[in-house]
C-alpha positions in Angstrom: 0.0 0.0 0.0 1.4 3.6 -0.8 0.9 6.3 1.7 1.4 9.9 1.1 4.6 10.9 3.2 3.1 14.3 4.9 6.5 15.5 6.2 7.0 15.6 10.4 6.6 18.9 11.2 5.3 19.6 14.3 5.9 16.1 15.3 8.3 15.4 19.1 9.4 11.9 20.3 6.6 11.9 22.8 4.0 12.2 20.0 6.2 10.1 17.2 6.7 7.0 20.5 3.5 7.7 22.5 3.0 7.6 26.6 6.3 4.9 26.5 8.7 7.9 25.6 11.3 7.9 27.9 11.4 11.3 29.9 13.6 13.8 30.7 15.9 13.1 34.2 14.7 9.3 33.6 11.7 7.2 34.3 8.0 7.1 31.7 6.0 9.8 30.5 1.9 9.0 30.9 0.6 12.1 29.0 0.6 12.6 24.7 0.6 16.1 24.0 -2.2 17.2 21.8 -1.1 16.5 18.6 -0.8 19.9 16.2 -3.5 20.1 13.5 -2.3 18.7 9.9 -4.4 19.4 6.7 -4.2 16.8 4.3 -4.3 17.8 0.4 -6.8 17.2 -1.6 -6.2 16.3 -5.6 -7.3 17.6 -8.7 -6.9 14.6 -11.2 -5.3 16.0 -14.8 -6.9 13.5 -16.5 -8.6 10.1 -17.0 -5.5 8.7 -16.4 -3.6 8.8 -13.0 -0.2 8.7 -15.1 -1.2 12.5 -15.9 -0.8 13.9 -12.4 0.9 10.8 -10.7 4.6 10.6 -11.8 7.4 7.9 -11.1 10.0 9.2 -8.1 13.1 9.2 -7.6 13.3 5.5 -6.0 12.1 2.6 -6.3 8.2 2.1 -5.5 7.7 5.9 -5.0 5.9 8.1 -7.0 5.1 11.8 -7.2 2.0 14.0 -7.0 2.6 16.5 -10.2 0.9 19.9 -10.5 -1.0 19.7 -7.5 -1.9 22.4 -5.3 0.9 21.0 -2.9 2.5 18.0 -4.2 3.1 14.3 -1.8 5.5 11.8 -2.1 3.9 8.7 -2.9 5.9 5.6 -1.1 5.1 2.2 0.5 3.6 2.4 3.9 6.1 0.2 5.8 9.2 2.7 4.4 7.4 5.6 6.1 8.7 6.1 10.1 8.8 9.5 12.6 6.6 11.0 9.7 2.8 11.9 9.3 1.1 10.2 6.1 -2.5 9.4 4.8 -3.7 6.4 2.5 -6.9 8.2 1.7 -7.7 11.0 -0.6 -10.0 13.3 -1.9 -9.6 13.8 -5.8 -11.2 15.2 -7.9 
């Protein structure tokens, strides 16, 4: 499955590891801070065909958004760590 890799801006160990982070001075953490809002992109197919606005990347299995409003890295799920990403979108 390809996600789209929404960068990790924003994101801290705590909210990247959950309640298990390790703390500062030692010991377990119980509280996630709130996580900072993220808006995902919506797409504006160029065409009948996704090859029109979906292009090949610069590694294997990845692709790239083209021509979009802001374009995503397209890239298996399981290659995506520490980073935000979304496997549904709106197109249109």
């Amino acid at each position: 499955m390809l996600a789209g890799d929404l960068g990790s801006e924003g994101l801290n160990e705590k909210l990247i590891i959950g309640p298990n982070a390790p703390r500062m001075g030692g010991g377990r953490g119980n509280a996630t801070p709130a996580v900072p809002r993220l808006d995902i992109p919506t797409f504006h197919a160029g065409g009948a065909e996704p090859s029109s606005w979906i292009k090949p990347g610069d590694k294997p299995l990845t692709f790239r958004t083209s021509g979009q409003q802001k374009d995503v890295t397209l890239a298996p799920i399981n290659s995506i760590f520490g980073k935000r990403y979304s496997v549904y979108w709106q197109v249109t």
